[in-house]
N, C-alpha and C positions, 0 to 999 in steps of 0.2 A: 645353238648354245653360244655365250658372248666370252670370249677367253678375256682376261682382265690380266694387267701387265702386275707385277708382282707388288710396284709399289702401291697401286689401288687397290691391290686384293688386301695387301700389309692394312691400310689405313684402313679399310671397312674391316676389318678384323678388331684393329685395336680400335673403332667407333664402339663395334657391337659392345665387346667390354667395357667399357667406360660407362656406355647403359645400361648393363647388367650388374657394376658396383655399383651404379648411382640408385636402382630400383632397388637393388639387396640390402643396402645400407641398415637398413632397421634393423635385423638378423645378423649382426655380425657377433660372430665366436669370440672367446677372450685370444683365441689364437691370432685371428686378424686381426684384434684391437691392438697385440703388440708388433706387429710388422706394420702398424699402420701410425705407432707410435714413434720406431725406430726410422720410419720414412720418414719423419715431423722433420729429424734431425739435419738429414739428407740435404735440404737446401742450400743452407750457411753453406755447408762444405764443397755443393756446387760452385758458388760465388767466389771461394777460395781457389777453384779450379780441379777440382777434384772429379774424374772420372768414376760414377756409381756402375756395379755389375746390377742388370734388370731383373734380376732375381734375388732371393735374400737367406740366408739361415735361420729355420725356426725351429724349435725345439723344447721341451720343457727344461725348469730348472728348480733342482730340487734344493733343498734349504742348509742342505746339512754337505751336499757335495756338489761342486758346480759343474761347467760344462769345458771339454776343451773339443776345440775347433778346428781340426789341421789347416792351412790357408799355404798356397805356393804364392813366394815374392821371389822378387824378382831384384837384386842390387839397384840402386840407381833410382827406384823407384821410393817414391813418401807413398804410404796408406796410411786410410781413414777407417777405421772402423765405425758404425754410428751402433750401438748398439742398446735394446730399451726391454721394459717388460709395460703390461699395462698401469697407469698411471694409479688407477683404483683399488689397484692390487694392494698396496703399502709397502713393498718390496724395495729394497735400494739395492742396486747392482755395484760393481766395479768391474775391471778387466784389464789384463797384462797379455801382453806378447812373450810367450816363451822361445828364447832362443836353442840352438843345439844344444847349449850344455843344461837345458831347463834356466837357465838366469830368466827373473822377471825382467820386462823392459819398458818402454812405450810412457809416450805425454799425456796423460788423462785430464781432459775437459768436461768434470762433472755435469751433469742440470741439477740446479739445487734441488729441485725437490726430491734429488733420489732416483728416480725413475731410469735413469738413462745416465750413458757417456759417450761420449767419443774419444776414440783411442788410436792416437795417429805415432806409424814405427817408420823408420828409415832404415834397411836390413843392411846388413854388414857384407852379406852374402844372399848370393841365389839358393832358394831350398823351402823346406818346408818346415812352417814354425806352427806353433798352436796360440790359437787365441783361446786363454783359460778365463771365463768367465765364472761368477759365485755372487750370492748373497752377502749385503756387508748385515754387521749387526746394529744400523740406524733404523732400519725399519721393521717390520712385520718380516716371518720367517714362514712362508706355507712354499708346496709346489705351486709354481706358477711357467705363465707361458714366457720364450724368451724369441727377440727375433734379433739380425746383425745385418745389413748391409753393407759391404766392402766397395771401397771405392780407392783410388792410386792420381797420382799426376808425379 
């Protein structure tokens, strides 16, 4: 048997995957179309220097009530939130940072079509705040999928 050091085992790993999205492609769910929406976003904000976590928040999001999200920051630290539903949906998002006392907070960088934001907070404090996200009333109002990637520098 060939023991294989971890970082080749790591790379044949994430090879296999990459050929396993790239063959599944044609079957993707509205759920991955929106985590694959809110990845779109992802880059800019690497450019800007911004550390993404390799996992993401997905969840539905319903029309009439939106979603909050506990997230631990950490003082000191800027985040990004990228977060998108799928573009075909019609759905326009937005999203705020709730601090302790619930105050909305946070700099919202729309995409114009609606679809998506990015929502970057600077915490005052170390602790645990909710990213509350919701439908606005610019677009179509159905349940739909929702996804968020957190990123910090």
């Amino acid at each position: 048997m060939i023991m294989l050091h971890y970082p080749v085992r790591h790379l044949l790993r994430c090879s296999f995957l990459v050929l396993l999205m790239t063959f599944s492609a044609g079957w993707v769910k509205a759920d991955d179309k929106a985590a694959a929406t809110a990845a779109r976003l992802v880059p800019q904000q690497e450019k800007e220097g911004y550390e993404f976590r390799a996992e993401g928040w997905l969840n539905n999001l319903d029309p009439d009530m939106g979603r909050a999200v506990r997230i631990q920051m950490f003082k000191g630290n800027e985040y990004a939130f990228c977060i998108a539903v799928p573009p075909e949906s019609g759905v326009h998002v937005t999203a705020a940072v709730l601090d302790f006392e619930g105050k909305p907070g946070g700099e919202i960088l729309p995409v114009q079509a609606g679809w998506g934001v990015v929502l970057f907070y600077k915490p005052k404090k170390t602790g645990t705040y909710v990213v509350a996200i919701r439908q606005t009333d610019g677009g179509k109002k159905k349940k739909v999928s929702c996804a968020m990637f957190t990123g910090w520098k």
